[in-house]
N, C-alpha and C positions, 0 to 999 in steps of 0.2 A: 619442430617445436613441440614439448611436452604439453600436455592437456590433461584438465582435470573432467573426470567425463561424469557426468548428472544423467539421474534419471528424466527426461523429458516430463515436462510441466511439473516438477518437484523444484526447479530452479523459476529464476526472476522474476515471478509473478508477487505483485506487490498490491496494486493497488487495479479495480476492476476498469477494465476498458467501458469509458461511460462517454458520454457528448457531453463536452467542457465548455461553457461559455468564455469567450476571449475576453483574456484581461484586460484589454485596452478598452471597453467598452463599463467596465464599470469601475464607479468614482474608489469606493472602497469596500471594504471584506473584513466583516467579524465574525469571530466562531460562536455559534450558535451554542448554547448548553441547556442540556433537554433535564427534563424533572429526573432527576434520581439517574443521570448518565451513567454515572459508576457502582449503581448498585450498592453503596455501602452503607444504605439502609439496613440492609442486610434483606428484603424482600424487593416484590415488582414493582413497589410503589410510582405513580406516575406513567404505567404500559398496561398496554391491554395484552390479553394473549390469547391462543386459543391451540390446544392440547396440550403435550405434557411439556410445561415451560415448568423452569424453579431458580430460584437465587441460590447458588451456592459456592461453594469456598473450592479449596482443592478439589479436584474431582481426580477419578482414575475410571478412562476407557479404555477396556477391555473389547480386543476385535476376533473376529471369526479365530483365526490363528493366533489366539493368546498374547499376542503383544499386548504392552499394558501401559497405556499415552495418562501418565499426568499432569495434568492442566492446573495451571496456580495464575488465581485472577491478576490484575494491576496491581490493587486493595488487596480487600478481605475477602469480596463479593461480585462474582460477575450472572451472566443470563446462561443459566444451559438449557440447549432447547434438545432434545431427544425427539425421532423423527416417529412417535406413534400419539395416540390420542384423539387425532380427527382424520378426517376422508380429506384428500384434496381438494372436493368440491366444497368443501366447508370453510376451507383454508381460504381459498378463494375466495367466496362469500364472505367473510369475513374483514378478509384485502380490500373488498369491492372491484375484485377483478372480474373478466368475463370467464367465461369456464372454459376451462382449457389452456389459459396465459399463459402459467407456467410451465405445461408441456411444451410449448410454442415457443418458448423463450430458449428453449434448449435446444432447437434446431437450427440447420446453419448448415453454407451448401460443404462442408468437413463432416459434418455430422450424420448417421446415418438414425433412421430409424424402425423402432422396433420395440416389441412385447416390454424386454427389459428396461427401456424408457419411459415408460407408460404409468405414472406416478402412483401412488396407491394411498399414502397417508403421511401426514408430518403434524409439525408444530408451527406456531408463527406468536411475532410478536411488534409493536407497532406502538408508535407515538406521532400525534399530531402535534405543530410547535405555529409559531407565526416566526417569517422571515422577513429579511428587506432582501430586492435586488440585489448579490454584491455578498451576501453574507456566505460559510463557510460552513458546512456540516461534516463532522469526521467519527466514525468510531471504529474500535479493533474486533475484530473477529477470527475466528479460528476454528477449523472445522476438521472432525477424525471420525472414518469410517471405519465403521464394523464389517461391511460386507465386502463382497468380493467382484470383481471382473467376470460380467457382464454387468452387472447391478446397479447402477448408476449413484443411484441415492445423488440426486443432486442440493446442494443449498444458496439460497438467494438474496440477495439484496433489493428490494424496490421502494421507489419515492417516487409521489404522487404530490403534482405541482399543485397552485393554487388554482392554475385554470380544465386539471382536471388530468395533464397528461402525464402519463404512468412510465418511468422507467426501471427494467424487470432485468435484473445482471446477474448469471449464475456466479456466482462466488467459487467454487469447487465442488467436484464430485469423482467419482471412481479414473471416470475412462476422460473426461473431457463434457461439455464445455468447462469454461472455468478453470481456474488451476486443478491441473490434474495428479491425483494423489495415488493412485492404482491402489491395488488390493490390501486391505488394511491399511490404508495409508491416512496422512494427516498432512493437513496443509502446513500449516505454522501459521505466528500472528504475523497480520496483516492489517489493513487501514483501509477501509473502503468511506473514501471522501469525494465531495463535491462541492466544489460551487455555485449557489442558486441564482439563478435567473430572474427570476418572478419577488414580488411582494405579494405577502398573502399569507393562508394554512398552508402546511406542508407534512404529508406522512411518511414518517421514516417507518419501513419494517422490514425482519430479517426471517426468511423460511430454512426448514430444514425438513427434507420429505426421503420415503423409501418410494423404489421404482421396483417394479415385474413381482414383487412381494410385500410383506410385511414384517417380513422379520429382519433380525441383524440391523438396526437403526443405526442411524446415524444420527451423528452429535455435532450441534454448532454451538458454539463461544460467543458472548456479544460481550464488551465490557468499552469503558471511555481511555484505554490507552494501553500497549500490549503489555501480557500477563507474561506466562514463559510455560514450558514445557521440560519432562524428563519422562525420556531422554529428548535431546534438544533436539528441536526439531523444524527449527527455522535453516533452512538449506543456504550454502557460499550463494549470495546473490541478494540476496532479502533482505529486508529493513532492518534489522536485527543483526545480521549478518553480514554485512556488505563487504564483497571484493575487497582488498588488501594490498596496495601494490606491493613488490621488494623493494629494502633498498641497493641504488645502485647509486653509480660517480657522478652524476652530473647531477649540478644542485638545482637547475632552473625551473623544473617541474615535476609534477608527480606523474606516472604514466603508467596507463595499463594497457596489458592487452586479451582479448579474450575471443572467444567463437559468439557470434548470435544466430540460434537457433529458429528464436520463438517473437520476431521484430516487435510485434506490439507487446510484452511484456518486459515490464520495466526489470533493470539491471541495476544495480544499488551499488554506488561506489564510496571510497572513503580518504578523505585526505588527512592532515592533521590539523592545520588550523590557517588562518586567514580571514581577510576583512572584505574579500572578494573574489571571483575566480573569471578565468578565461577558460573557454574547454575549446578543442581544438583538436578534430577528427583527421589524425596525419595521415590513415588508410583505413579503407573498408566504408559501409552504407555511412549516410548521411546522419542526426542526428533528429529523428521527429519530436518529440518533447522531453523535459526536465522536468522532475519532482524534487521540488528544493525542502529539507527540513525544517522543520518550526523551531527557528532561532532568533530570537529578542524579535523585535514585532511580527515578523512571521510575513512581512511584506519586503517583495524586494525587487531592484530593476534588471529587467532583462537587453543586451545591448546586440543589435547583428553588428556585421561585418561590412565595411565599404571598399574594401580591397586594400586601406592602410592603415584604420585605425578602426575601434567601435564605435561608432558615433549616432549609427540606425537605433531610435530608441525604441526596440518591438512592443514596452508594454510591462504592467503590473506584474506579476509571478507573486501567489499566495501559495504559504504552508501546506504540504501536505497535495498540493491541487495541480494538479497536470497542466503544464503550460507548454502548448501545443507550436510548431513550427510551421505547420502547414503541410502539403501533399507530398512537397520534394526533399522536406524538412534544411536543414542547414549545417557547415561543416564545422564551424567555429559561432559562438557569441560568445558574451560578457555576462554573468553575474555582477550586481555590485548590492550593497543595504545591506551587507552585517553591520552591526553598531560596532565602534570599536568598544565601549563601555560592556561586550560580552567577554571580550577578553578569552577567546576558546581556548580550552587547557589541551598545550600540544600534546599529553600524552592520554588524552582521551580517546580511544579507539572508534567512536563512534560519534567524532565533533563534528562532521559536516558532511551526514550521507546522503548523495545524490543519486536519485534514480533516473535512467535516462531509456527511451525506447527508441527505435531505430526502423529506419524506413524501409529495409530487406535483412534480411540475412545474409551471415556472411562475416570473416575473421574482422575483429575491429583495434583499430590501434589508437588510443585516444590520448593527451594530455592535457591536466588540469592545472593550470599554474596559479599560482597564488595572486593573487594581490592587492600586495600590503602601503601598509600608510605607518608614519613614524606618529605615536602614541603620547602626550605627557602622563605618564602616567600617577605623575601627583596626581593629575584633576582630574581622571578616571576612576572613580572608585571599583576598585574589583571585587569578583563576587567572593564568596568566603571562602570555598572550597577551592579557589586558586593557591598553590602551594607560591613562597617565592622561585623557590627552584623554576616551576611553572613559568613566572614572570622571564627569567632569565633565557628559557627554553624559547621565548617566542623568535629570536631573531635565530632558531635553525627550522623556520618553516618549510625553508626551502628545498628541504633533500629531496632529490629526486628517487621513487623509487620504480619498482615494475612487477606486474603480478600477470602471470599465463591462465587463463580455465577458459574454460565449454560455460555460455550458456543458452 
């Protein structure tokens, strides 16, 4: 079987491997929206910072080896943080972390360490909000190194609960942890969200630091929903991007299939449209969790498997938010809670991407099958940018097609 072969951690990492409260356990989930989320103030208005943080528009990074990453916000305006300006001990301080967290954060028994780990200075930036239990925090990020292998330069995400307790997730850097981008390299956007737990304060902030030096910084993105790059730079597997199946002859499902390298980073796939899905692992590891996209309310039901129908109801699944299977994860469930009143335009290549991670590595052969429900669509109002042709398209949801890659 042909294969499309990726640079390792340059594919499926999407969203940060973080501890997800289970959706059965809370009633309901709204998104959170912070002071000046998108920056189109056109300044920091509503964040605090501490080194060289700025609002700005287009940006062009420039890396050790002259590649030249252009960055264009969601807007007009996003957060660029460049990794000079303060000591890590400052940045820290700042966090109210203890000294040392974020070197600590980056180890891991994969991880080795060493001189060129050993942080030296960045930027940071941070807002405090009030949440409920149940409610949803998301923003996009994007991060491109200047420097080189061994260098690490890593950049962070951390949120600090109401009762104090701190989670500190390297987002990317040169060699690993984090999605790994190697030398001169750029992550693409991405989405680092969660689910909150707690009622209470809650501080959202995002680091970006140089390790074993001070030169060659490194650059993070923070903006409220992904911007783009040229050249593109979101890799087959990512949100942006997602897996493609072919089309083939059988109309019953969409099907892919592909290598998993890297089990806990998600793999982003794409159907055309539907008002539900079955997914249904025919060979290869199990299914650990789904990352459904924020479509009409952005809540939806998740169903297992009883050996004849889905009738196991596992629980909530919110936008954007990892909803977990458990240790053995699962071969098949059920999506259902698209509204029909969305009406997804089958020829939108990007109507309903699903990220999925998987409990080992190992060749995987999945199928997503639709399913649909008969529509009136007099009493349906559709949205505007539905073409009629569109309308007429939906009863060929069904093609089956199939897509080969490595991720």
């Amino acid at each position: 079987m042909d294969k499309l072969q990726f640079k390792k951690g340059m594919l499926c990492s999407a969203l940060p491997v973080v501890v997800f409260v289970a959706s059965t356990q809370l009633a309901s989930a709204a998104p959170i929206t912070l002071i000046n989320q998108d920056f189109e103030t056109g300044d920091l208005t509503g964040w605090n910072t501490i080194g060289e943080v700025t609002a700005a528009g287009l940006t062009n990074v420039i890396t050790s080896n002259d590649t030249n990453y252009e960055i264009t916000p969601n807007g007009t305006t996003m957060a660029f943080l460049d990794s000079f300006g303060a000591t890590v001990e400052q940045i820290e301080s700042f966090l109210g972390l203890n000294s040392g967290a974020l070197y600590n954060a980056q180890l891991g028994p994969t991880v080795n360490t060493g001189e060129n780990m050993q942080l030296t200075n960045g930027s940071a930036i941070s807002q405090s909000f009030m949440a409920n239990a149940g409610d949803t925090i998301d923003m996009s990020w994007n991060y491109a190194a200047r420097d080189y292998v061994p260098y690490t330069d890593p950049s962070f995400a951390i949120l600090t609960a109401p009762d104090g307790t701190t989670f500190i997730d390297v987002l990317a850097s040169t060699t690993g942890p984090g999605l790994e981008t190697g030398s001169d390299g750029i992550s693409g956007v991405f989405s680092f969200a969660q689910q909150l737990d707690q009622t209470g304060e809650y501080t959202l902030a995002f680091a970006v630091t140089n390790s074993g030096d001070t030169a060659l910084n490194a650059t993070l993105f923070i903006d409220n929903a992904a911007g783009s790059c040229n050249p593109s730079c979101n890799p087959p597997g990512s949100p942006e991007n997602p897996l493609l199946p072919d089309e083939d002859d059988t109309p019953e499902s969409f099907d892919f299939s592909f290598t998993v390298t890297e089990p806990s980073q998600p793999v982003f796939i794409d159907p055309i449209v539907a008002v539900g899905y079955d997914y249904v692992v025919n060979s290869g590891p199990n299914v650990a969790s789904v990352i459904l996209p924020d479509i009409g309310d952005g809540i939806f039901e998740v169903f297992g498997w009883d050996g004849t129908d889905y009738t196991v109801f596992l629980g909530e699944a919110f936008a954007n938010i990892a909803f977990d299977f458990g240790l053995d994860g699962v071969s098949q469930f059920q999506v259902l809670g698209i509204e029909t009143s969305e009406l997804l335009d089958p020829t939108d290549p990007t109507a309903f991407v699903t990220g999925l991670t998987f409990t080992a590595a190992g060749d995987v052969d999945i199928s997503q099958i639709p399913v649909t429900e008969d529509v009136d669509f007099t009493s349906v109002p559709a949205p505007a940018s539905l073409s009629l042709m569109g309308l007429g398209l939906i009863g060929l949801m069904c093609s089956r097609r199939r897509f080969k890659g490595t991720c």
